[in-house]
Structure formats: C-alpha cells, structure tokens
C-alpha positions in Angstrom: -22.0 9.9 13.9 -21.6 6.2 13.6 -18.8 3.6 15.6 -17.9 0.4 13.8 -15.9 -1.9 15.6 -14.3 -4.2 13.5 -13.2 -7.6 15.3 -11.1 -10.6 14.4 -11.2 -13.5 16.1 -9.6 -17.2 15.7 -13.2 -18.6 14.3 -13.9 -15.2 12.1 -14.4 -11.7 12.1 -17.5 -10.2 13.3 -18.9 -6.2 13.1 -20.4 -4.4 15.9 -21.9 -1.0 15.4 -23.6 1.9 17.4 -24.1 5.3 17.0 -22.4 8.6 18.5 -24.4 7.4 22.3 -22.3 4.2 21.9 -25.1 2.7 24.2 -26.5 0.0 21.6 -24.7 -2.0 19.4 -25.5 -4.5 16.8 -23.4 -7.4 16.1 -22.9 -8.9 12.6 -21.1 -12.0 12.2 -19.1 -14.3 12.1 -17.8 -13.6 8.7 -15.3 -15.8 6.9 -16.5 -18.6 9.0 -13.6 -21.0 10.5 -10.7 -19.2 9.6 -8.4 -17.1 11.6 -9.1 -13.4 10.8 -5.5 -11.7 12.3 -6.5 -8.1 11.7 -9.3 -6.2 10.2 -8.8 -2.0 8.9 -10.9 0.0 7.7 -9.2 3.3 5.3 -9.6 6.8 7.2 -9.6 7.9 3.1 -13.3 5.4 2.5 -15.1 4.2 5.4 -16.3 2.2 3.6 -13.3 0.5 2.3 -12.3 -2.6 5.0 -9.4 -4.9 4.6 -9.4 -8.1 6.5 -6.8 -10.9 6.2 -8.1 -14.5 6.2 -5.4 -17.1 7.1 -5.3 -21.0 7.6 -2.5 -23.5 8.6 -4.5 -25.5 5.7 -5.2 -23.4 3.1 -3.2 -20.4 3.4 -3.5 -16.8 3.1 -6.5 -14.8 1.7 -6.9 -10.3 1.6 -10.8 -10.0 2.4 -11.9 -6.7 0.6 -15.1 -4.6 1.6 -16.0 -1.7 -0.4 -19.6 -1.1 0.8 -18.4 -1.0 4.7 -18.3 -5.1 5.6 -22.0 -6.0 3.9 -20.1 -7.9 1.1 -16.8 -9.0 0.3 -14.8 -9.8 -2.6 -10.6 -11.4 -2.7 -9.2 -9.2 -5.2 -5.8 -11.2 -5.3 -8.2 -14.7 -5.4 -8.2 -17.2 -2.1 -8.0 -20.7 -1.6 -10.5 -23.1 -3.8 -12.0 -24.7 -0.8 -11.8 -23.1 3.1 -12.7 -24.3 6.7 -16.1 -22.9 5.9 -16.7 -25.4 2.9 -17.0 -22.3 0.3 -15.1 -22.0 -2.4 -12.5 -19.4 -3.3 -10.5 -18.7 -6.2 -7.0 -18.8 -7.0 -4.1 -18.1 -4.2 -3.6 -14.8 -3.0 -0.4 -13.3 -4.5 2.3 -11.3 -2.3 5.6 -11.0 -4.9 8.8 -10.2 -3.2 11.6 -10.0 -5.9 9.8 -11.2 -8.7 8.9 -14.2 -7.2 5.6 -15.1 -5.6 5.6 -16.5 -1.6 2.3 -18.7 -1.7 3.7 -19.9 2.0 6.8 -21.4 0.1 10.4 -21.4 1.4 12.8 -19.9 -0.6 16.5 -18.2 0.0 17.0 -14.7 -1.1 20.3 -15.0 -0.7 20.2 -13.5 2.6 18.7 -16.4 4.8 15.6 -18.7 4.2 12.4 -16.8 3.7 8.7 -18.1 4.7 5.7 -16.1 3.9 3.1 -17.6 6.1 0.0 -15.1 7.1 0.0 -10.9 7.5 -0.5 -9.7 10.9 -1.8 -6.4 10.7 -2.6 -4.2 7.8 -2.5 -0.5 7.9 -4.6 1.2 4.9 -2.7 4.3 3.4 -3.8 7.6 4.8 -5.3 9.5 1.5 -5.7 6.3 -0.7 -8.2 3.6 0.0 -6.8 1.4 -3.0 -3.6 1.4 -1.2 -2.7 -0.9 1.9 0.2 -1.9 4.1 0.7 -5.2 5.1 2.9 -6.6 7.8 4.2 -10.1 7.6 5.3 -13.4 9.4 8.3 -13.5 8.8 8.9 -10.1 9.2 8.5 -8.2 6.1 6.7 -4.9 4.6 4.5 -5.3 1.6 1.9 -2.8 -0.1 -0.9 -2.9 -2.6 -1.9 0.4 -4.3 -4.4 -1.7 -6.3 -7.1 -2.7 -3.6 -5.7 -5.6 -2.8 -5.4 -7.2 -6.1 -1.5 -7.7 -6.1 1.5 -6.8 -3.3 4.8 -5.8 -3.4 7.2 -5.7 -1.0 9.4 -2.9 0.0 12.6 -4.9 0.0 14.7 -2.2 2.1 13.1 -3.7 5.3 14.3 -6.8 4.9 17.5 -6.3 3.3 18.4 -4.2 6.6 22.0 -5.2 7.7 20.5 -5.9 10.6 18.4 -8.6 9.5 20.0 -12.0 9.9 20.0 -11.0 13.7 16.3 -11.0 13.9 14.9 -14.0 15.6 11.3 -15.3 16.1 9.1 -13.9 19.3 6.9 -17.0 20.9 4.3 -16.1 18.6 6.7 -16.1 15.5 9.4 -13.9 14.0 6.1 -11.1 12.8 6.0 -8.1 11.7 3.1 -6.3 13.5 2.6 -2.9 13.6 2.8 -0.2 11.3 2.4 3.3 12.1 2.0 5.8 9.6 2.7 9.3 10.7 -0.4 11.6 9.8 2.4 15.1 10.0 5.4 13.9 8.5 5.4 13.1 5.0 7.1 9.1 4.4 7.3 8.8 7.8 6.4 4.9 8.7 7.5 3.3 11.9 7.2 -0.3 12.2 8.0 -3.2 15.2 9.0 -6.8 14.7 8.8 -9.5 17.2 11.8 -9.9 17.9 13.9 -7.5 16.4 12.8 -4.3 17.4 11.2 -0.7 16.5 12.5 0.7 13.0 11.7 3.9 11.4 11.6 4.9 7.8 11.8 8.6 7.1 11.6 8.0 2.9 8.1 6.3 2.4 10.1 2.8 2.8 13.1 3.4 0.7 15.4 2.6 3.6 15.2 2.2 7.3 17.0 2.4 10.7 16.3 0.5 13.9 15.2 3.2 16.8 16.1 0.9 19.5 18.3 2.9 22.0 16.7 2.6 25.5 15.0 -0.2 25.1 16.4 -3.7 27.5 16.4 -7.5 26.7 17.8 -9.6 30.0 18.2 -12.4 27.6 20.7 -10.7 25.2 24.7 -10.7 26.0 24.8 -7.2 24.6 22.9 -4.5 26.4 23.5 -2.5 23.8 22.5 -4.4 20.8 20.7 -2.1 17.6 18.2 -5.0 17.4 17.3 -7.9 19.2 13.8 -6.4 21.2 10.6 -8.0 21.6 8.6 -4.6 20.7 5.2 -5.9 21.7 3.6 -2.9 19.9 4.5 1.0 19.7 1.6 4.3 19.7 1.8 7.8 18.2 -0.9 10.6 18.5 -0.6 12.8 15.8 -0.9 16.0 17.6 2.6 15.1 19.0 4.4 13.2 16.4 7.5 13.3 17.9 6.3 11.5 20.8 5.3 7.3 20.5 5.2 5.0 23.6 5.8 1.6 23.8 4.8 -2.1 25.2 8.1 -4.1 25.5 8.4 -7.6 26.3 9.4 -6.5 30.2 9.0 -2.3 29.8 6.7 0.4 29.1 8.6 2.8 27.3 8.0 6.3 25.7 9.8 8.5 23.2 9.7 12.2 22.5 12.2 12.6 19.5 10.8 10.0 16.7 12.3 7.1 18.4 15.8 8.4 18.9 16.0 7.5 22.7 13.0 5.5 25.0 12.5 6.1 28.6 10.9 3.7 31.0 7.7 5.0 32.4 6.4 1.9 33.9 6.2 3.4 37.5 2.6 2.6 39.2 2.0 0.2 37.1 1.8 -3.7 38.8 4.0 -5.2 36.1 6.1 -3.9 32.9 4.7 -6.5 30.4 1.5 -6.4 28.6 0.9 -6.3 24.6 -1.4 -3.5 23.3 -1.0 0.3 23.9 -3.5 2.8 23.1 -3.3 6.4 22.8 -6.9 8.9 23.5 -7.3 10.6 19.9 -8.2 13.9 22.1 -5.5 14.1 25.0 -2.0 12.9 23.1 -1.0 12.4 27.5 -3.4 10.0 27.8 -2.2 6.3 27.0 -3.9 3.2 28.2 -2.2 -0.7 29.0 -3.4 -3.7 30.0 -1.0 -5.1 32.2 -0.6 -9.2 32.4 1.8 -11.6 34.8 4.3 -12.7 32.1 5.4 -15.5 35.2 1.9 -16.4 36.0 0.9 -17.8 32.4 0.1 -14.4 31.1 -3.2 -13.7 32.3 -4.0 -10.7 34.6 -2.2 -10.0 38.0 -4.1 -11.5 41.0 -7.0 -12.3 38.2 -8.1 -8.7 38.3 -9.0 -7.4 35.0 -7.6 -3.7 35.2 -7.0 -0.9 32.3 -4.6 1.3 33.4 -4.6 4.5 31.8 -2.3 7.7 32.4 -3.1 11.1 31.7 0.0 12.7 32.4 2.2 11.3 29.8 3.6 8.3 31.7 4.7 9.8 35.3 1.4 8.5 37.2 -0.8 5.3 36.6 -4.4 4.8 37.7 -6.4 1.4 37.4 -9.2 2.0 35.5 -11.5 -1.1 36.8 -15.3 0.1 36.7 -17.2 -2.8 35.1 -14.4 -5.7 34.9 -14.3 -8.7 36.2 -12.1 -8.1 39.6 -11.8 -12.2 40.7 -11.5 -15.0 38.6 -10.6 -13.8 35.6 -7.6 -15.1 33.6 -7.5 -13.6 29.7 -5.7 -11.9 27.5 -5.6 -9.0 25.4 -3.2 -9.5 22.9 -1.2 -6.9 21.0 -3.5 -5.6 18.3 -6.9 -6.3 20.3 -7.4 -2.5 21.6 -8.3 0.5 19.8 -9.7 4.2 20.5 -12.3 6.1 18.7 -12.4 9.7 17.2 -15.1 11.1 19.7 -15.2 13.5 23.0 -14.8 11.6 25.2 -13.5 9.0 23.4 -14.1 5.5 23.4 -12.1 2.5 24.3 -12.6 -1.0 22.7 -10.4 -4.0 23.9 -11.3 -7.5 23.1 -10.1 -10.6 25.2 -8.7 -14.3 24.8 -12.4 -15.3 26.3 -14.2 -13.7 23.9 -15.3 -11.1 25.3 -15.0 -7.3 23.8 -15.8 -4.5 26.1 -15.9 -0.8 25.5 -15.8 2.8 27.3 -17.6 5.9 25.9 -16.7 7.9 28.8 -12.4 7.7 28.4 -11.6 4.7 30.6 -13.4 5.4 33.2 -16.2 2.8 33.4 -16.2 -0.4 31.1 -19.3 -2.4 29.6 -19.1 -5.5 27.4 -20.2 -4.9 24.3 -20.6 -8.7 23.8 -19.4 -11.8 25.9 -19.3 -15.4 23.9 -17.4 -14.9 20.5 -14.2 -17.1 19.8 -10.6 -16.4 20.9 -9.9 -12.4 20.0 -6.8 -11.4 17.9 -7.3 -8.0 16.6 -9.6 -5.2 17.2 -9.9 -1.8 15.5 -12.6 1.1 15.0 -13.7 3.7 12.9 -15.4 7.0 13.6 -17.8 7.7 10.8 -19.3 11.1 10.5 
C-alpha cells in the first residue's frame, strides 16, 4: 500500500509519499516552479493519472497532466510560451464555452459578462481517467473526456435562472467543489462562492440549487434559493444521502441529497471554517478546522485544533495532539484537507504557513509531514494498493 499526497501551493505543487506505516515520507518538489498550483487530483480509475492546474495573473491558465503518477508532465491543451519559471510552454490552454474560446477574455453571453480567469478544483471522472471536471472562476462547470487536451462546458450550470443573482465571495465569484456521487448514477453536486450548493441528478443536463436551511445575515431575504457562501460541502459514499457542509457562519448537514440542512455546529468554538472532511471508514465521522472569521481568520485564541465528530454532528471533540496550541495564526483554506482510504485512516491538512501535517491514527494525534513550503491552497491524496 502506497499514500501520495498531492499539494498545491502559491509557489508550486510538490509530492509527498509514504507507505501503508505513513511514518516516512519523501517530498518531491516544487513542480511548476513560481506559479500558483490551485488544485492537484489524481483519477481513482489510474493512479497514475494526476491533473494539476497551473494559473498566473501573467500568463494565464495551464492543465498540468501526469500519466506516469507526477514523475513527468505534459499540457495536453498547450500553456503559456514563457512562465514565472522562465520555461517555455506552448500554445494557450483552451476551455470553449459556446463555441467560443475564454483565454481569460470578457465576453457577454447574453446573460451577463463572463470572465474565465483560473479553475479551482478539478474532480477526475470516477471510471475514466481521460475524463475530468473542472470548476471555474467565474463560476462555471467544464469537462474534458480527452485528458485534458480540450474542455467543454456544461452550459446548464450557468444558464441557471438563478444565475445573475450569484455574486463574487472575497476570494471571487468560484466555483469550487464538485462532488461526484460514487452510488447514484449522474449524480454531481457542486458549491459556488457565493451562490450556493446545486445538485444535478442528469450527469449535468440541468440543475437545481439545494439551499433550504442554509442562512446569510447579509441577505434581505432569509429565504432566498441562492445567495450562500458554501465554503465547501462532503459526502461519504456509504451514505449518499447524507453530505455536511462549511458555510460562511454554519456547519450544516444533510440527510436527503440536499433537500433540507441542519445546523450542527454545537461544541464547536465558532461556526466558520473552510474545508470539511469526511473518514472514508466511519461515514459519522467528519472533521473541521474552525477559524475566528472577526479575528482576521486565523485560529481561535491561536490554538491550532481539528475538531472531529464521530457521531454525525451532535458532539464535537478538539483533536489537538501535536499542534501548535500558542502562537499560531494560519489558515487552512477550503480545499487544503483530505482523507485517505486506510484503517484507520489518515488525515492530511495543509496550512497558510506552509506547513502540511498528517494523522495515521483518525485524528487523534497530528505530526507535520513537512514545515517550510510556500502558502498552501489545495491538498488531496490517493490510496494506492
């Protein structure tokens, strides 16, 4: 059994590995030197198939493709001619959205201006590793089903009648997680910052928001369909039903497919934080990293805590074991924590100082994995047999 934690930071993306022990690890990196690597995924159908994206304010957007598990990479859709790094690239990436092509262009699609400016998060298909899902700033849904070479969009998203009501989150108006549901056939849930949670129950043919439940302080409707700073949303696949939630202000949980949240943030010190993580064995088990949203968004009382909850959201424990507990005042942003595959499982989180620790034993004791690497933005693993 192998761990491969992949990592992307705002100065590169970087590999860390170990084996089933999770006591060693080896770091490789940083890749794609000087660039902002948003996310990195690896496909559960080819381990050895990794997608990265690559973005600059300079030079734009680039798909990083690995086919031989991260040892070399190749853009299949070309990159810029000249990056951060001083290599060259090829030609600009292409993601085509009604036959046209969004090289971080405005145009109008008749429905309000449109800028393609870098993916957030990609999410490789389930059974296909030349087929991808990317999520966009601004908030659209693409796919490739060629490895990357070209994108399309899946227009439905963004055509939602909903949609000139979305507005931007501070980070931008992004579109940042996409679950695919491993039981339900065409299943795909997605969040947007700040619009909301939205489920599609036809592979992407249409869409509705799943919003009722959910609370925004700043909106004059309580009840609006969309208007929600969904910070990211979970779902274990042994309970597919079942997905909880990180709100901007809420920590939320659903047991019909999104049809109504709850609040479950009782025990915890505050209701905001960005990732959520879910423990692939025990579908009650969900971890949070709580922040002070009023105290510049680093950690309450500059404790670094986990809190985990085995019991589906009714009782919160701080899982502190090996973090910093004075002095400390990071971040973990939304799509910097993953889980692994094994028994117990592991726990990965990376932070805004660079560091990325990791759990083999469920939460319940922490060790940095390694300390000095740039600002963290994304982390994910895979469990390689």
């Amino acid at each position: 059994m192998k761990i491969r934690v992949l990592v992307g930071t705002k100065k590169g993306a970087f590999i860390l590995t170990s084996d089933g022990k999770r006591k060693a690890w080896k770091v490789v990196g940083p890749l794609f030197h000087g660039w902002e690597v948003y996310h990195m995924a690896g496909s559960p159908a080819d381990p050895n198939r990794i997608y990265a994206s690559q973005t600059s304010g300079w030079f734009g957007q680039v798909i990083q493709r690995s086919s031989d598990g991260g040892k070399t990479w190749e853009t299949p859709g070309g990159g810029p001619k000249m990056g951060p790094d001083g290599m060259p690239h090829g030609e600009s990436n292409k993601f085509v959205y009604e036959g046209k092509v969004g090289e971080h262009l405005h145009y109008d699609n008749s429905m309000k201006p449109w800028e393609f400016k870098r993916v957030w998060h990609l999410e490789p298909s389930l059974d296909d590793p030349d087929s991808c899902y990317a999520g966009v700033e601004d908030a659209a849904l693409f796919k490739t089903s060629d490895g990357g070479r070209t994108w399309k969009e899946l227009p439905a998203l963004r055509q939602h009648a909903t949609a000139p009501k979305w507005m931007p989150g501070a980070g931008g108006m992004c579109l940042h997680t996409i679950v695919l549901d491993k039981m339900v056939p065409g299943r795909i849930f997605v969040a947007i910052s700040a619009a909301g949670a939205f489920r599609s129950d036809d592979a992407g043919r249409s869409w509705r928001p799943i919003n009722k439940g959910l609370t925004n302080d700043y909106l004059p409707d309580k009840n609006a369909e969309v208007g929600y700073c969904v910070h990211r949303i979970a779902q274990h696949p042994a309970k597919p039903e079942t997905l909880y939630m990180q709100l901007h202000g809420g920590v939320l949980k659903t047991e019909n497919g999104g049809d109504q949240w709850k609040n479950i943030e009782k025990g915890l010190p505050n209701n905001f934080g960005f990732p959520i993580a879910i423990d692939t064995n025990e579908p009650d088990t969900v971890f949070v990293v709580p922040i002070d949203p009023m105290k510049g968004r680093v950690p309450p009382e500059g404790k670094l805590r986990v809190y985990r909850t085995k019991d589906g959201g009714r009782t919160w424990k701080p899982m502190t074991k090996g973090l910093p507990q004075e002095n400390c005042y990071v971040d973990v942003l939304r799509d910097a924590m993953a889980v692994d595959a094994m028994d117990p499982c592991g726990v990965y989180f990376g932070t805004s100082g660079g560091q990325v620790y990791h759990s083999a034993d469920g939460g319940a004791s922490w060790k940095p994995i390694v300390r000095d690497l740039p600002y963290v933005l994304s982390v994910s693993v895979q469990t390689i047999k």
